[in-house]
C-alpha positions as CSV (number, residue, x, y, z in Angstrom):
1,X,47.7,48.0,-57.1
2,X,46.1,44.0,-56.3
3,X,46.6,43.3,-53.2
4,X,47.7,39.5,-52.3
5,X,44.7,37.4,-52.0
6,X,46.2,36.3,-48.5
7,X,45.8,40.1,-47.6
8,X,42.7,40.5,-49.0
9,X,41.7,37.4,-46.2
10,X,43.6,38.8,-43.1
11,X,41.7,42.2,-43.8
12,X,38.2,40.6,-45.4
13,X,38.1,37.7,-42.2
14,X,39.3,40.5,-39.2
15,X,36.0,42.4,-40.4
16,X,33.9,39.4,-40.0
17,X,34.5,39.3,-36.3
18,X,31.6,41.3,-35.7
19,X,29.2,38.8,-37.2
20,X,28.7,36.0,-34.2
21,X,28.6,32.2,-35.4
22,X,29.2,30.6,-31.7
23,X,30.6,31.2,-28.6
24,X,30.2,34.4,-26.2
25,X,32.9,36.6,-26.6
26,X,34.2,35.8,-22.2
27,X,35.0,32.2,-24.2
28,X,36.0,33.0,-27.4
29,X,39.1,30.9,-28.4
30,X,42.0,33.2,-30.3
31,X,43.1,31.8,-33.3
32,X,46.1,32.4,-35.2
33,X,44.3,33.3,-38.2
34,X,42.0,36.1,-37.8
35,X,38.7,34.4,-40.2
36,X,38.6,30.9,-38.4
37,X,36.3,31.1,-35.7
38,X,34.7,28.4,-33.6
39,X,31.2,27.2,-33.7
40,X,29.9,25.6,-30.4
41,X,26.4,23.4,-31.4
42,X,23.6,23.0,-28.5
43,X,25.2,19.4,-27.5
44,X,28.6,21.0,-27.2
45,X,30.1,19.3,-30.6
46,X,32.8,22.2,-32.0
47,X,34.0,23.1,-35.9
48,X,36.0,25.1,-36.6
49,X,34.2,28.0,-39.1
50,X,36.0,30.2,-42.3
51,X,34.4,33.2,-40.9
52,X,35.0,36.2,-43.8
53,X,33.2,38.8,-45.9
54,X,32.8,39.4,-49.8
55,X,33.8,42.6,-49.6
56,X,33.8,45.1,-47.0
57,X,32.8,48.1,-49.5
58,X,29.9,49.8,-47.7
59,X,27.3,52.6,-49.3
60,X,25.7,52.3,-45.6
61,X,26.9,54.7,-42.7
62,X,26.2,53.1,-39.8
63,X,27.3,54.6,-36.6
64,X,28.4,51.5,-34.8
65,X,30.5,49.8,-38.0
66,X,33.8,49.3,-39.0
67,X,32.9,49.0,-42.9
68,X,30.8,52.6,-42.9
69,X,31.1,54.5,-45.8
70,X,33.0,57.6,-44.0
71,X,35.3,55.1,-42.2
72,X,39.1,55.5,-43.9
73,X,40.5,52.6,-44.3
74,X,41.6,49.8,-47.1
75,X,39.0,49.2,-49.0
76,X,38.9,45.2,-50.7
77,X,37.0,42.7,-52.0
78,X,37.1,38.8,-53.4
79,X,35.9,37.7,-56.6
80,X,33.6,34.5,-55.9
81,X,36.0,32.7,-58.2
82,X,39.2,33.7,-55.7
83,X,37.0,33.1,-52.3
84,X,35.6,30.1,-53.4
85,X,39.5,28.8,-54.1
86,X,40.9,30.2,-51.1
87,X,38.4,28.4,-48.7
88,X,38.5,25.4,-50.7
89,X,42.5,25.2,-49.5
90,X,41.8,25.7,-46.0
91,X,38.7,23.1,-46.1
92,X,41.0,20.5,-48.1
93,X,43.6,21.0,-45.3
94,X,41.4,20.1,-42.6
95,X,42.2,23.3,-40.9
96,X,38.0,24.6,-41.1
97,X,35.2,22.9,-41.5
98,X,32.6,24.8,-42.5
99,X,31.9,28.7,-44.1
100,X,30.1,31.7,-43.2
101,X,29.8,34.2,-45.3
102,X,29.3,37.9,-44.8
103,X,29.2,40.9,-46.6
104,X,29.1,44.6,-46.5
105,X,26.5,46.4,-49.2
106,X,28.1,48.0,-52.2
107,X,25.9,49.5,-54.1
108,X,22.8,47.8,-54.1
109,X,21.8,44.7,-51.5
110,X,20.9,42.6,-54.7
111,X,24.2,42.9,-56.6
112,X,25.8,42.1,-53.1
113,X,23.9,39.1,-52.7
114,X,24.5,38.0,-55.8
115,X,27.9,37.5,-55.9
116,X,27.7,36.7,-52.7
117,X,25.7,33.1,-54.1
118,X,27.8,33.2,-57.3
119,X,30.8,32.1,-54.1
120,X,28.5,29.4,-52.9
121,X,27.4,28.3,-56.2
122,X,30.8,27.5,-57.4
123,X,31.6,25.7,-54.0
124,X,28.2,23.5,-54.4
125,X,28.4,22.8,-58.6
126,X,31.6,23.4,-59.7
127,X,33.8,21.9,-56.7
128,X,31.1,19.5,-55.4
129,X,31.7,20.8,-51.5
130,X,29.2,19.3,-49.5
131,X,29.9,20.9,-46.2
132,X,28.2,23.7,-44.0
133,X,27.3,26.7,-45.2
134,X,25.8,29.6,-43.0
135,X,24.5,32.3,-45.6
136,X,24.3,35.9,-44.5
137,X,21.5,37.7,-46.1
138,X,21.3,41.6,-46.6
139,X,18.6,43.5,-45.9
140,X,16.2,44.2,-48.9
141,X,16.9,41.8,-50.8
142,X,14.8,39.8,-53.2
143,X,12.8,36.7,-52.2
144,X,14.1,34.7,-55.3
145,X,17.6,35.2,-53.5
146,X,16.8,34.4,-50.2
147,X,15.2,31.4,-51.8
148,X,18.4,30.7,-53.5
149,X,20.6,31.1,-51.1
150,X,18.6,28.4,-48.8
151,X,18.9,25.9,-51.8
152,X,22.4,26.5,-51.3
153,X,23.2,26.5,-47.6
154,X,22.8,24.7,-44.0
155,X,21.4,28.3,-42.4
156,X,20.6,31.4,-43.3
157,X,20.7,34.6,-41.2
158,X,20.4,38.3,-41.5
159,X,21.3,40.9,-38.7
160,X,18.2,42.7,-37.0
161,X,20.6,44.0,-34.7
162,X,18.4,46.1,-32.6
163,X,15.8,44.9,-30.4
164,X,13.2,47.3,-32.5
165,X,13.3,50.7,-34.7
166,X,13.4,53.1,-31.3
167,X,17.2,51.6,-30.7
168,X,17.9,50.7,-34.2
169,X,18.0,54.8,-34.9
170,X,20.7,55.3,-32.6
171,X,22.7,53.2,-34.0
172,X,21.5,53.3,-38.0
173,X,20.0,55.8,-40.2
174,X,20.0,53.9,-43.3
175,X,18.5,50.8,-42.1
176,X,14.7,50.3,-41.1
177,X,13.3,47.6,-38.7
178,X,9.5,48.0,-39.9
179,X,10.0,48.8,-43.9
180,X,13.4,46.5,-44.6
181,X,14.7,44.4,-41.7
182,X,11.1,42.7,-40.5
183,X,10.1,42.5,-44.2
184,X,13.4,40.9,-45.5
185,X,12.8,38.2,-42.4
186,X,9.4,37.2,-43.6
187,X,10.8,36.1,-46.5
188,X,12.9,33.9,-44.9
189,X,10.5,32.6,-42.5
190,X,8.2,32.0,-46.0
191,X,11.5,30.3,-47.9
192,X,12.2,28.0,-44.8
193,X,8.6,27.1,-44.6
194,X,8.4,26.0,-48.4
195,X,12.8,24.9,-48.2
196,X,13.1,23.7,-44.7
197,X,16.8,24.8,-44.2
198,X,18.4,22.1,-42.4
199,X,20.3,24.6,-40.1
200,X,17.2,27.3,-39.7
201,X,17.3,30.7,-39.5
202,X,18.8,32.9,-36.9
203,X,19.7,36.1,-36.6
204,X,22.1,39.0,-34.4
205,X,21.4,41.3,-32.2
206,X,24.0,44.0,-30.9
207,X,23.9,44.4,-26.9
208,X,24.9,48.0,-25.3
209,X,25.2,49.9,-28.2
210,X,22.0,51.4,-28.1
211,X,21.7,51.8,-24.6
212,X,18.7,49.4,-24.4
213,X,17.7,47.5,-21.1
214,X,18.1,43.4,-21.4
215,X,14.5,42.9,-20.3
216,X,13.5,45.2,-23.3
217,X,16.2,42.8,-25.5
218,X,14.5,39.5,-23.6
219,X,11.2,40.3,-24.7
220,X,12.1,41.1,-27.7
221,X,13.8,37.9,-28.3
222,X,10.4,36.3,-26.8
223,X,8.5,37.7,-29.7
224,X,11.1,36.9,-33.0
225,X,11.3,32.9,-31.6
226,X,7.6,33.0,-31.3
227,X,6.4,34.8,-34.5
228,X,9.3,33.9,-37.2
229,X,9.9,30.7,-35.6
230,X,14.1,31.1,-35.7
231,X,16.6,28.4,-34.7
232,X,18.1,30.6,-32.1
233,X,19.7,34.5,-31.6
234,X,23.0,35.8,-31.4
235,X,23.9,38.1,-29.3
236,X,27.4,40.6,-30.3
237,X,28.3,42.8,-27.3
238,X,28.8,46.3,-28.9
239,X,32.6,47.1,-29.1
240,X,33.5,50.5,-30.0
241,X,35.7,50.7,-32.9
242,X,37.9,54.0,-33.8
243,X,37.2,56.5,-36.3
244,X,33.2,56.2,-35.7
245,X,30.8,58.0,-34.2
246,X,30.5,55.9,-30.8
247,X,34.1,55.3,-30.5
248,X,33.8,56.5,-27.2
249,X,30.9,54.8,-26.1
250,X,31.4,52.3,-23.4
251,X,32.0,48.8,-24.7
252,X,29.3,46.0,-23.2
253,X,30.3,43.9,-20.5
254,X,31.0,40.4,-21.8
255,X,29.5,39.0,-18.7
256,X,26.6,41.0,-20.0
257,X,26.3,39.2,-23.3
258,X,26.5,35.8,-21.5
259,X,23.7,36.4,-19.0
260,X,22.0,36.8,-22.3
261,X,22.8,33.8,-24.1
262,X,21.8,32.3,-20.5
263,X,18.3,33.9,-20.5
264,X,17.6,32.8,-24.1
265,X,18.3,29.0,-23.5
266,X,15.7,29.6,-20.7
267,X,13.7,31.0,-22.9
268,X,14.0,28.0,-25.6
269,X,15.0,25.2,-23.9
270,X,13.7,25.2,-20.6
271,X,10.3,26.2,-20.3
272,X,10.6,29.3,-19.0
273,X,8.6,32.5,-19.8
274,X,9.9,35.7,-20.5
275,X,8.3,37.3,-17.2
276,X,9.8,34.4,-15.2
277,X,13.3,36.1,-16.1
278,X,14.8,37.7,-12.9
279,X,15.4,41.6,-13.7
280,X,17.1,44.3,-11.2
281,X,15.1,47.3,-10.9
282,X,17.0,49.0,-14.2
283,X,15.8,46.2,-16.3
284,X,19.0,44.5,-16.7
285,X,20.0,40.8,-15.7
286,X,22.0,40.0,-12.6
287,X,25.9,39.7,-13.5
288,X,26.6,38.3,-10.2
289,X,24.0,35.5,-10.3
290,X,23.0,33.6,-13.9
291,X,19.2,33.6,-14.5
292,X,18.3,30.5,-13.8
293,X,19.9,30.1,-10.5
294,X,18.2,34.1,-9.5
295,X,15.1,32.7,-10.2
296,X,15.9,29.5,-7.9
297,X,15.9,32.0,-5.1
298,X,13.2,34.2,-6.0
299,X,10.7,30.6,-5.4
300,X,12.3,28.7,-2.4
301,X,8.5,27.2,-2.2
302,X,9.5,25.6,-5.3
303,X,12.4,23.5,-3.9
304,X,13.7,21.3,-3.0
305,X,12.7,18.5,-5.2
306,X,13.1,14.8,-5.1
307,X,15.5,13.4,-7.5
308,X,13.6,10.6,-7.5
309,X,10.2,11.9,-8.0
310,X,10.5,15.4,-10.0
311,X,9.4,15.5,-13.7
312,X,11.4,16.5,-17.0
313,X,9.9,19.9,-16.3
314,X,10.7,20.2,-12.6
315,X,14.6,18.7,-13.3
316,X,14.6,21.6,-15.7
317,X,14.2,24.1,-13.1
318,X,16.8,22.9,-11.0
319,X,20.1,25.1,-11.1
320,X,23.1,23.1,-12.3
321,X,20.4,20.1,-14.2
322,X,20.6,20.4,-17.8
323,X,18.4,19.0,-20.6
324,X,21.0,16.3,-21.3
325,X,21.4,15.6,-17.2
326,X,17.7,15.6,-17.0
327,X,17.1,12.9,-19.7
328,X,20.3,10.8,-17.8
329,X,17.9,11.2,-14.4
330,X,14.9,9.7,-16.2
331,X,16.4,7.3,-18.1
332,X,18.3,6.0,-15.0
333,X,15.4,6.1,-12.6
334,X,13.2,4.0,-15.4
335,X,15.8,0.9,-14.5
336,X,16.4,1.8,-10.7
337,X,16.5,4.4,-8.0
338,X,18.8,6.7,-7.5
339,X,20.6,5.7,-4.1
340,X,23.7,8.2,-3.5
341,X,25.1,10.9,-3.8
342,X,27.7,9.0,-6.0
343,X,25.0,7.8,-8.3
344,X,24.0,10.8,-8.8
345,X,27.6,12.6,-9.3
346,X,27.8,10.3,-12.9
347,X,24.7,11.9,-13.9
348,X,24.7,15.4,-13.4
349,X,28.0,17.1,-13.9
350,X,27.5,20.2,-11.7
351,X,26.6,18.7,-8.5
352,X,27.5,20.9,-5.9
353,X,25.1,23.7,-8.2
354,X,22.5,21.1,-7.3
355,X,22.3,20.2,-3.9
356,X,20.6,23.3,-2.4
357,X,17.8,22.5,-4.6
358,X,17.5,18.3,-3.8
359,X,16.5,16.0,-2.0
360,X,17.8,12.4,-2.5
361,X,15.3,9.4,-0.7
362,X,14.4,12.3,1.0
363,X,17.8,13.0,2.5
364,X,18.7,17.1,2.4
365,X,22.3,17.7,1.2
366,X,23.1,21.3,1.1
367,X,26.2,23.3,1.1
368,X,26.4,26.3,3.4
369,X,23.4,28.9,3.1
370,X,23.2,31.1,-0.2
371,X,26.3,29.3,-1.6
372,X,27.5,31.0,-5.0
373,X,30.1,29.7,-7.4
374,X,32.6,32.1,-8.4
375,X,32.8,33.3,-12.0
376,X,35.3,31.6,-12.8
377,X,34.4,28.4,-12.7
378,X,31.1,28.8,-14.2
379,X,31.7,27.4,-17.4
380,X,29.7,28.1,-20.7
381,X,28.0,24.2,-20.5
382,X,25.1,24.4,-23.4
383,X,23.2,22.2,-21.8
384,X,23.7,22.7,-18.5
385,X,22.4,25.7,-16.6
C-alpha cells in the first residue's frame, strides 16, 4: 500500500538527523517537525533547513546506520516530482528556508544520485526556486554528477565519516577511504575549482564510534582543510541506534563533539596549528576547559597583552576575543584609545573570559586565580572563543 506523502516525510526527515547541517547536538533546537533543522552560519545568522532523504533504501550494511540493509524497518522513498512539491509548500509558507538533501544508496550510487538531481532540477527549472541548496553526494559517483549537482546547488558535501580507512573498518565494510571516499572528494575539489560553489564543500565526520582519539580526528581534520581546501567539517557524535551491530556501544559525549567544533575554528579561523591543540595524555581534548582557553594556560609567558597595543593575531589568542571582537578592537583603537573597562565591555561580549589575559593602559584586571566559567554558561558564540 502508498503510504501518505506526509508519512513518507516524518519517516524520510527523522532519518536525516544523522546528516549534520549546523549546530552541535548540546544546542540543537527541537522542532516540531522532525526534517526542519537549524543552520547556524560563521556570523551567527540562522535558517531554518528542510533537512530529508530520497529514500532511505540502503544495499550498504553499515554497522553504525539506521538505513543498513539488515536493519527491519519501513522501507520508503519520494519521487523527485512528490519531494520537490512537498518542499516547495513548506518553502512558500515561510516555515524553511533552505534544503538539504540526503540519500541512502539503492542499488547503485549513480542511479541514487540521479534522481537525487532530477529533485533539484525540477526545484531550479521547472519551479524557478532560487534558494539554498546543500547537495549530498554519494560515494562513487560519477564526476559529470558531482559536476551537475554543483551547477545546481549552494554546497556540496559527501560523508568521509572516519578520520581514515583504520577506523572507517570498524564501523564499514562496504565503504573504502582510499579506493571510493578520497577519490569521490577529488572530484569535488576538481568541480569546485573549475564551478566555484558559492557555499564550498564540506564534509562529516562521526566522533566515538570508532573508538578513535580527537588528536587522531584533529589532525586529520588538519590534513582534509589543507589538501582539498573544504569550507569547513561537521562533526556527528556517534549515537547508537537499535537493531545494529553497535547498539550497545557507548554514545559520544556531546560536550565531546563541541570541544571539536571548538578545536576546528582554531584550526581555521584563528591561526592556530594542529600541535598547538591542548591534548590529555589519552589524546583526547579537555571537556572541562575549551581549547583555546587550555592553551591560554599552557603559555602564561604569552599573556597578558595590551588591549591597546596587541595585533589581530595576538587578540586572536586571547580567550573570550573573537574574530568579530578583534576587528571591533582595531577598528576602535584606529579613532581612539581604549580608556575603560566600560569601553571595552561594548566591544568584546565575554569580558570577564578576558581579563586574566589583559592589560588595559597597562592596568591588570583579573578575576580570582584560575577562574573557570561553568558549562553552562559557555555559550556556542561562532565567533567568539
Amino acid at each position: 500500500m502508498a503510504l501518505d506523502t506526509e508519512i513518507k516525510l516524518k519517516i524520510l526527515g527523522q532519518q536525516a538527523t544523522y546528516d549534520s547541517c549546523g549546530l552541535p547536538k548540546k544546542f540543537e533546537r527541537k522542532w516540531k517537525d522532525d526534517f526542519i533543522y537549524q543552520a547556524v552560519g560563521e556570523g551567527g545568522f540562522c535558517v531554518n533547513l528542510f533537512k530529508v532523504l530520497q529514500t532511505n533504501i540502503c544495499k550498504n550494511n553499515c554497522l553504525y546506520c539506521a538505513n543498513r540493509k539488515d536493519r527491519d524497518f519501513i522501507r520508503v522513498s519520494f519521487t523527485p516530482q512528490e519531494l520537490a512539491k512537498i518542499f516547495l509548500n513548506y518553502y512558500r509558507k515561510g516555515k524553511v528556508q533552505g534544503l538539504f538533501l540526503s540519500s541512502a544508496i539503492d542499488k547503485e550510487p549513480n542511479i541514487t544520485q540521479e534522481k537525487m538531481l532530477e529533485t533539484v532540477k525540477i526545484l531550479r527549472k521547472i519551479y524557478a526556486y532560487r534558494g539554498y541548496i546543500h547537495f549530498k553526494i554519494l560515494p562513487g559517483v560519477d564526476k559529470s554528477l558531482i559536476l551537475e549537482a554543483a551547477k545546481l546547488s549552494d554546497r556540496i558535501s559527501l560523508n568521509l565519516e572516519a578520520c581514515g580507512e583504520k577506523y572507517l573498518k570498524k564501523i564499514s565494510l562496504d565503504k573504502d577511504m582510499p579506493k571510493i571516499l578520497i577519490p569521490t572528494l577529488e572530484k569535488m575539489w576538481e568541480v569546485n575549482r573549475i564551478y566555484p560553489l558559492r557555499a564550498g564543500i564540506t564534509t562529516q565526520l562521526i566522533v566515538g564510534a570508532g573508538d578513535e582519539t580527537d588528536r587522531e580526528i584533529v589532525f586529520f581534520a588538519d590534513e582534509i582543510y589543507k589538501k582539498y581546501k573544504i569550507k569547513r567539517i561537521y562533526y556527528s557524535g556517534f549515537i547508537p541506534i537499535s537493531h545494529t551491530p553497535l547498539e550497545n556501544h557507548p554514545e559520544c559525549p556531546h560536550l565531546r563533539e563541541y570541544r571539536l567544533y571548538q578545536a576546528d575554528f582554531l584550526l581555521r579561523k584563528y591561526g592556530f596549528k594542529k600541535e598547538e591543540i591542548i591534548f590529555d595524555e589519552k589524546g583526547n581534548l579537555l571537556l572541562d576547559l575549551d581549547p583555546k582557553l587550555a592553551w591560554a594556560k599552557k603559555h602564561p609567558e604569552r599573556f597578558p597583552v595590551e588591549i591597546n597595543k596587541a595585533s589581530l593575531e595576538e587578540l586572536l589568542r586571547v580567550p573570550g576575543i573573537g574574530r568579530i571582537s578583534a576587528e571591533r578592537i582595531i577598528n576602535f583603537r584606529k579613532i581612539k584609545k581604549i580608556s575603560c573597562l566600560e569601553d571595552l565591555k561594548k566591544l568584546v561580549p565575554s569580558l570577564r573570559r578576558v581579563q586574566n589575559f589583559i592589560t588595559l593602559n597597562g592596568k591588570y584586571f583579573p578575576l580570582r586565580e584560575n577562574y573557570d566559567f561553568p558549562k553552562e554558561r559557555q555559550l556556542f558564540l561562532w565567533e567568539e572563543l
